[in-house]
C-alpha positions as CSV (number, residue, x, y, z in Angstrom):
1,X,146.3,143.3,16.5
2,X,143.7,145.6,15.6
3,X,140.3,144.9,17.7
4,X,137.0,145.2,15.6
5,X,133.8,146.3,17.8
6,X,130.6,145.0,16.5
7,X,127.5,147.3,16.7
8,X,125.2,145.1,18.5
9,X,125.4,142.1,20.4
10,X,123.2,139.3,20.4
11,X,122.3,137.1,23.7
12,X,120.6,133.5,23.5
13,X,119.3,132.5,26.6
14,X,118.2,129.1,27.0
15,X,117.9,126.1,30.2
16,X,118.1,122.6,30.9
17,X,115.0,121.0,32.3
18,X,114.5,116.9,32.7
19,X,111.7,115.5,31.1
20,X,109.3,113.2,33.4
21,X,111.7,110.0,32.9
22,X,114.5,112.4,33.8
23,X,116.0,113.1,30.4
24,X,117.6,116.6,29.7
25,X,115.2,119.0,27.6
26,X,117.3,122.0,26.4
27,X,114.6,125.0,25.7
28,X,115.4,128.4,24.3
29,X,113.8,131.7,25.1
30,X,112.4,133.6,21.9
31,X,111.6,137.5,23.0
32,X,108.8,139.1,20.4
33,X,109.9,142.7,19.7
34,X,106.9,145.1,20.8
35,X,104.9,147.1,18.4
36,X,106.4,150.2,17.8
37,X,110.0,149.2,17.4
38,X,111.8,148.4,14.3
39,X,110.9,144.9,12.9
40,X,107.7,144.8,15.5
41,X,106.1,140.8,15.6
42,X,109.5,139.2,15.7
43,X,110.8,136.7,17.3
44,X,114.5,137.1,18.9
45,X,117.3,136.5,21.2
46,X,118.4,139.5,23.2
47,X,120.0,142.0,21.3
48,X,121.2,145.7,21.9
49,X,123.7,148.4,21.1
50,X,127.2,148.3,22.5
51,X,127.6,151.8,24.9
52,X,130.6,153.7,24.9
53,X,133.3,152.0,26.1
54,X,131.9,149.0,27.4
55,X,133.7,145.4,27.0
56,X,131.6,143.4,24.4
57,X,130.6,140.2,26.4
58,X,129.5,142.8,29.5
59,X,127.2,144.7,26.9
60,X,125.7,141.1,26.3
61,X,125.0,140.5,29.9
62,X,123.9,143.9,30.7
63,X,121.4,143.9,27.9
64,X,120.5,140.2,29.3
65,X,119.4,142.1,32.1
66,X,117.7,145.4,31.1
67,X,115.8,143.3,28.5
68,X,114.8,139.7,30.4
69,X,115.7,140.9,34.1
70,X,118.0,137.9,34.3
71,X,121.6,138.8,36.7
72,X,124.1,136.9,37.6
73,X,121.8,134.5,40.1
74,X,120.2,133.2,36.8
75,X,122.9,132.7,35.0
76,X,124.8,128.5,35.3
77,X,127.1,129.5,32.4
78,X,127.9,132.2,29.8
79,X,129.7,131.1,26.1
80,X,131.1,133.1,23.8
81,X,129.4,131.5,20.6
82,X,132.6,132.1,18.6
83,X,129.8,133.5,16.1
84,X,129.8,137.5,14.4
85,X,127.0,138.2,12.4
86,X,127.1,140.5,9.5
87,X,123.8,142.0,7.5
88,X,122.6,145.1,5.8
89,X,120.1,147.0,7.6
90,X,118.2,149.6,5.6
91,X,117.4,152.3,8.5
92,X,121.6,152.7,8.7
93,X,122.1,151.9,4.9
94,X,125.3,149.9,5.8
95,X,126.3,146.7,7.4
96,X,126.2,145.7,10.7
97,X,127.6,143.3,12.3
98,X,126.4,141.5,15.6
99,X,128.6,139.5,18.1
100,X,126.9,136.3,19.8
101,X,126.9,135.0,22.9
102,X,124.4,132.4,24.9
103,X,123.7,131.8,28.5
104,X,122.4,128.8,30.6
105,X,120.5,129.8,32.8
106,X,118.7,127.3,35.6
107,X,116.0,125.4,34.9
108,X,113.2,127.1,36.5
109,X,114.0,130.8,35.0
110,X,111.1,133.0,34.2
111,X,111.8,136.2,32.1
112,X,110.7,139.6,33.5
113,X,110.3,141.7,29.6
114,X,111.1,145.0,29.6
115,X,109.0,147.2,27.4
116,X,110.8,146.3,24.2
117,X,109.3,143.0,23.8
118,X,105.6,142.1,24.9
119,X,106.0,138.0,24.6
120,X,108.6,135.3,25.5
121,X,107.9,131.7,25.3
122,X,110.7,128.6,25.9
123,X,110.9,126.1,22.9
124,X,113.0,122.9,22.3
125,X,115.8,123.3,20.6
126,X,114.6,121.9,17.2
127,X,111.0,124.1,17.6
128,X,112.9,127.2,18.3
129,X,115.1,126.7,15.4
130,X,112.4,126.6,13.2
131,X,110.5,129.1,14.8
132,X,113.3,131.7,13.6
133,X,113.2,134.1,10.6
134,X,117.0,134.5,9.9
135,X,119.9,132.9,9.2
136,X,122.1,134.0,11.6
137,X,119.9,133.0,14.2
138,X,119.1,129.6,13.0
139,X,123.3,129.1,13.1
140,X,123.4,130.4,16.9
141,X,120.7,128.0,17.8
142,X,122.9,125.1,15.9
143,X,125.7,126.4,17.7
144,X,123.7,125.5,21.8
145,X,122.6,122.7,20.0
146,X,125.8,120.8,18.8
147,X,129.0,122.9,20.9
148,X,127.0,123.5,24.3
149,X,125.1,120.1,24.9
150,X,128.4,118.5,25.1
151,X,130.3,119.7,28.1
152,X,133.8,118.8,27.1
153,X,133.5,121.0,24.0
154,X,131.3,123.7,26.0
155,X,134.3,124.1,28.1
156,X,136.1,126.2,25.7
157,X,133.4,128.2,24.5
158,X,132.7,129.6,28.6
159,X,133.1,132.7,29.9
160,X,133.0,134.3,33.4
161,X,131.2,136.7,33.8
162,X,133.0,139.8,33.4
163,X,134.1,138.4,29.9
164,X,137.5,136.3,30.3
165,X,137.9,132.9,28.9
166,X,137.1,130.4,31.6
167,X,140.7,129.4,32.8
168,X,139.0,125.5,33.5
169,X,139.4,124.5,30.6
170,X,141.6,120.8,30.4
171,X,143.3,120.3,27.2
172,X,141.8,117.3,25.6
173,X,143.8,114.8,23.9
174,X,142.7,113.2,20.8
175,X,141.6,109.9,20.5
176,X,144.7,107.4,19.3
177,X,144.8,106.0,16.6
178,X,146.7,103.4,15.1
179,X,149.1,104.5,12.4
180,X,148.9,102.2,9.2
C-alpha cells in the first residue's frame, strides 16, 4: 500500500446543546477568514497545511488548536469523516486535495480565533449548511448530520486522539430478515 498525503486538512467543529424542552440542537462553528488572506469574507471549518512529517488526523487537531484555541479538554469526540476533498486552486495552479475530519466538542465551547479569522458564529446544522459556499463543505456538514447524530454508526467513524481508530467499536449485526 502506497499512502497518499493530502495538502491540507480540514476540521469541523461542532456541539450538542438541549433546547429548552430538552431536545438535542447540534450547532456547527463557521470561522470567517480575515482580510488579508487568501479568499478573505469566507466562511469555513478549520483548515491548514500538513507540516513535515506530521500524522494527518494530529495536523487536524493541532490546527484545531492554533486556529480556535480548542485542546483536548474541549474535545467529547474526534471522527475521521471518511471524506478527501479534491479542487483546483489557482494560486498553486494544480489540485489539491483536503482530508476531513470533525470534532464534538462540549456544549458550552467558545472559540478563542487566532488572527486568521476575525468572526465565528454556531449554526444549526441545516443553517450552517446553507450558509456554506462549496461543495465539499456542504457534504462534510451532511456527513455530522446523517453519520455522527447516530451513535451506533458514529462509532466507527471515531478516533482517539492521537489518530487511531477507536478500538470500541461493537460489530453490529444486521437486522434479520426472513428469507422468501
Amino acid at each position: 500500500m502506497s499512502p497518499f498525503r493530502p495538502d491540507l486538512i480540514d476540521c469541523w467543529l461542532f456541539r450538542v446543546g438541549r433546547t429548552a424542552r430538552d431536545v438535542e440542537r447540534p450547532e456547527i462553528l463557521l470561522i470567517r477568514r480575515a482580510p488579508g488572506r487568501i479568499l478573505p469574507g469566507l466562511w469555513q471549518c478549520v483548515s491548514g497545511s500538513l507540516e513535515p512529517g506530521e500524522r494527518v488526523a494530529l495536523g487536524a487537531l493541532r490546527e484545531v488548536a492554533e486556529e480556535t484555541g480548542f485542546g483536548p479538554a474541549h474535545i467529547e469526540a474526534f471522527y475521521d469523516l471518511d471524506l478527501v476533498n479534491q479542487f483546483h486552486e489557482p494560486s498553486v495552479d494544480g489540485v489539491v486535495t483536503s482530508a476531513v475530519f470533525a470534532a464534538r466538542l462540549h456544549a458550552d465551547a467558545e472559540p478563542v480565533l487566532s488572527h486568521e479569522h476575525d468572526g465565528a458564529m454556531w449554526l444549526p446544522i441545516d443553517e450552517a449548511h446553507a450558509a456554506v459556499v462549496w461543495p465539499g463543505y456542504r457534504t462534510a456538514i451532511e456527513r455530522i448530520r446523517d453519520d455522527l447524530s447516530d451513535p451506533e454508526r458514529a462509532a466507527w467513524f471515531e478516533l482517539t486522539l492521537s489518530g487511531a481508530r477507536s478500538l470500541e467499536v461493537e460489530p453490529v449485526e444486521p437486522a434479520s430478515q426472513p428469507i422468501d
